[in-house]
N, C-alpha and C positions, 0 to 999 in steps of 0.2 A: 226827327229820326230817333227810333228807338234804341237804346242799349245795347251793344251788336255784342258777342260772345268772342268773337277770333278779331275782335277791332281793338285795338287802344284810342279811345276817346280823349282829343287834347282839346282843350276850350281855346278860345284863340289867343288868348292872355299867355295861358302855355305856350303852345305852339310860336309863337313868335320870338320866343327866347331859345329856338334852339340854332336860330342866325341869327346874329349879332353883327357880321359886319357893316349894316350902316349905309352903304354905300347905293344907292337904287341907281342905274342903268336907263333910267327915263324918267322927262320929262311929263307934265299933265298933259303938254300936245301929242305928247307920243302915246299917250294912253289913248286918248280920244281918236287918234287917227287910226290903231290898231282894233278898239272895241267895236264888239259885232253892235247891229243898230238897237236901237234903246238899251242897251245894256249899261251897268254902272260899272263903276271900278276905279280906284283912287290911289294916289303916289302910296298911301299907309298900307291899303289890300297887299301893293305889291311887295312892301317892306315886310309885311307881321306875316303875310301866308305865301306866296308866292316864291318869294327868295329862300326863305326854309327849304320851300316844293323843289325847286331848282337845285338848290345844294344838297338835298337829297339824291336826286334823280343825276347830279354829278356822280356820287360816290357810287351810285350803281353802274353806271356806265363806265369807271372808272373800271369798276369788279369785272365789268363783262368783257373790257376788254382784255384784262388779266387771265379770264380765263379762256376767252378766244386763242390766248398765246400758250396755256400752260395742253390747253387743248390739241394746236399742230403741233405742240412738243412729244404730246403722248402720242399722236397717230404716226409721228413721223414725218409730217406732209406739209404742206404751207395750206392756210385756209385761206378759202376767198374772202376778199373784204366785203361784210356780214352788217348792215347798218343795227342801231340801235333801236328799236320800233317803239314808239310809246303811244295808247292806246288813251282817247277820251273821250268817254260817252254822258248820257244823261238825255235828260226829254227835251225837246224843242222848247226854245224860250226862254232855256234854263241859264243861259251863261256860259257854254261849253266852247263855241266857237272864239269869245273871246280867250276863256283857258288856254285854248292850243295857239291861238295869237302869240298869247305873253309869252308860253314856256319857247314860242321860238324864239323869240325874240332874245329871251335870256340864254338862250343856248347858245346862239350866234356872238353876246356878250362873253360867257363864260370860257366858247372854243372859239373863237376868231379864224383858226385855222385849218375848221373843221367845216363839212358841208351840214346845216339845216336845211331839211324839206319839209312843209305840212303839206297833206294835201284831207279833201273830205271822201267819204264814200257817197257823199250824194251825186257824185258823181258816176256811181255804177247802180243809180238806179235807172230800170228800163224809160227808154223815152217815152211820150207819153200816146204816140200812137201803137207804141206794142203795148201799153199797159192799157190802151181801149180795149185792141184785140182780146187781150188774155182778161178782158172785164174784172180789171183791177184799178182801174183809176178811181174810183171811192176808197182803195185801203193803199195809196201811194204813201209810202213811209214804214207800212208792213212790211214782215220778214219777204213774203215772196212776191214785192216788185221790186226787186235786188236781181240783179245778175250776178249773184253770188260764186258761179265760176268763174268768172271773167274777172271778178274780184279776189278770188283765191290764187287766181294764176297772175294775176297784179303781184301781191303780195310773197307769192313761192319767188316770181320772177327777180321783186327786189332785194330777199333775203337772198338769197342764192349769189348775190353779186351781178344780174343781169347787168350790163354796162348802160345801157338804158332800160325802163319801162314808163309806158305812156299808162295815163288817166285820165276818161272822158271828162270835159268840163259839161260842169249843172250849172243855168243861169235859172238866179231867184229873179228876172226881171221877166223872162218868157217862163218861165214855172217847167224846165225842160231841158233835154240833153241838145248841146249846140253841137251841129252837126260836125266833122273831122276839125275838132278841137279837140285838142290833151293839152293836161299838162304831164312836162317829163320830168320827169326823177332820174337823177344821173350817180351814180353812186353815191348814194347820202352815207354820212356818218349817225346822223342819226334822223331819224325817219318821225313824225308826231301823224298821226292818223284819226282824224273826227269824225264823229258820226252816233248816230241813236243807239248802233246794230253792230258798235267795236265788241261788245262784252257777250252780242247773243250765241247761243248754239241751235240753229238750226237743225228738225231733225231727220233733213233729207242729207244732210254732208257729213261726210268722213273727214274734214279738216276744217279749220275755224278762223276767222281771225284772231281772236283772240291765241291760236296756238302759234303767231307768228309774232305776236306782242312782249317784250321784256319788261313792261309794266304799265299798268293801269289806271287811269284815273276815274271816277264818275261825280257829277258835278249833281247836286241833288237839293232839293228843295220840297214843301208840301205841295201836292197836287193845286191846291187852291191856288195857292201865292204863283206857281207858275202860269195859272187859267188867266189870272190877275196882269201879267208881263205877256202874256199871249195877246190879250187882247189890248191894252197898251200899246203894244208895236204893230200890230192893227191899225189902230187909229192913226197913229203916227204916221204909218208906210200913206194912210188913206191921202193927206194931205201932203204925201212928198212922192217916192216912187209910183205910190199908183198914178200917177195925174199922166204918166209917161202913156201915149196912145199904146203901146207897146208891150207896156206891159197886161200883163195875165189878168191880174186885177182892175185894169182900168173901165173895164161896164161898173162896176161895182164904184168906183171912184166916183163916178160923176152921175152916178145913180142916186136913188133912196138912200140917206145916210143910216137910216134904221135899218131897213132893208139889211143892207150891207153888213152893221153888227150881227142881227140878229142872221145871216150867215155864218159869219167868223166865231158866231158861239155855236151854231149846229156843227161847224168842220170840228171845233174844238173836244165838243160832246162825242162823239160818233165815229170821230178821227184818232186826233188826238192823246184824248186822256183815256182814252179805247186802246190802245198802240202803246203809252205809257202805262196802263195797268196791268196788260195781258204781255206784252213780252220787253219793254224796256225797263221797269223798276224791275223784275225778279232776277237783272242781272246785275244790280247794283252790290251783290255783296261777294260776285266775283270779281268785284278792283281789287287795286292792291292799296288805294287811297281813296277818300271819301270826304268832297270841299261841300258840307251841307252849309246852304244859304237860308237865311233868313228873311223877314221886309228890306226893300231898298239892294236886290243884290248881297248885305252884308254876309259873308262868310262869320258865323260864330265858334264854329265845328269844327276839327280834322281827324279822320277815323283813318288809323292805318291799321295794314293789318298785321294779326299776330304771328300767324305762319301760311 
């Protein structure tokens, strides 16, 4: 990643020294039980980058609730209880799912006494017989197979204090929305939201997710290295999930094993790094944090931003 102008660039040397306590919150099983599939991540990651990321994102949440308070003082009024929303994006394959893993998991450490909720937006993309319909299932991951109302009225509904709202479940094993499945969100204190499409601005909407986020993350890498981890967790899923009759991929499982790559690099070509060129990298530099990764998953980088 190049030299950003509104980022302060910390090498990770730096970056690790701005927490100090020492103390990590998990075991190597507990990593491994929580990382998305082939993904890396190790006790040091969470020590040198993650725990800084965390006891940063305290002292904001700290501030927002200060000002939540000094806020019904000025109106006069009690305000509803308002979760904390933190937003994580990046390209598929990249590591992001694990991200919003950990920061729950450390937030659940941090407030014990507080509600954490993650939930994905792949879950409000259209199913995939509306997305035959509307002849979008070649660009499934693009901005418009989003039911981006029904995800803006998610989102108004949990900020506002809804005492519930519900979120369709996406299963990676049928490649599809599962029929009257949610998951509910019950008044979170603070809210972690993943997905490709946290940071985009669609330019059919008047409201964004991102305008309902208190702060951002995007987990970023070069194109290649993640083509690289794409296809990797391909192979991987080939000899483990796909074998399921059930799942989505399984013609291809027990197919031509050429065959099969030599798909998984056209979805990649054409899908993919299509999707991450044209509308997920151009919103990497409206985060508010930036975890560039290296070979092996390593984080070397942390760009925050300057104003």
């Amino acid at each position: 990643m190049e030299e950003q102008l509104n980022y302060y660039r910390f090498s990770r040397e730096q970056w690790k020294r701005f927490y100090r306590g020492g103390h990590v919150p998990l075991t190597a099983e507990n990593l491994h039980e929580i990382k998305a599939f082939n993904d890396q991540i190790s006790i040091d990651d969470v020590r040198e980058i993650y725990l800084p990321v965390a006891h940063l994102l305290q002292a904001k949440f700290e501030h927002y609730l200060s000002w939540r308070e000094t806020e019904s003082v000025f109106l006069q009024r009690q305000n509803k209880q308002s979760p904390f929303i933190i937003g994580v994006s990046g390209s598929v394959a990249v590591g992001k799912t694990t991200t919003a893993r950990l920061l729950e998991i450390l937030f659940k450490y941090l407030y014990p006494d507080r509600r954490t909720q993650l939930i994905t937006t792949d879950g409000f993309l259209y199913s995939n017989a509306e997305l035959k319909q509307r002849h979008l299932m070649e660009r499934k991951g693009f901005p418009e197979s989003y039911d981006m109302p029904r995800l803006i009225q998610f989102l108004n509904d949990v900020k506002s204090g809804k005492p519930i709202a519900k979120s369709p479940v996406y299963s990676h094993q049928t490649y599809d929305i599962v029929a009257n499945r949610y998951n509910v969100i019950t008044h979170p204190d603070i809210l972690i939201i993943e997905g490709i499409n946290v940071l985009q601005l669609p330019t059919n909407q008047h409201i964004y997710i991102s305008d309902f986020t208190d702060f951002s993350v995007y987990v970023d890498a070069d194109a290649d290295l993640v083509e690289t981890w794409y296809l990797d967790r391909f192979e991987a899923l080939m000899k483990t999930a796909f074998q399921d009759p059930q799942n989505y991929f399984y013609p291809w499982a027990i197919g031509d094993h050429a065959d099969a790559i030599a798909m998984a690099k056209r979805v990649w070509q054409d899908v993919d790094l299509k999707n991450l060129n044209d509308y997920i990298l151009p919103t990497r530099n409206r985060a508010d944090l930036i975890l560039h990764k290296v070979a092996h998953h390593l984080i070397d980088a942390v760009y925050f931003r300057k104003y």
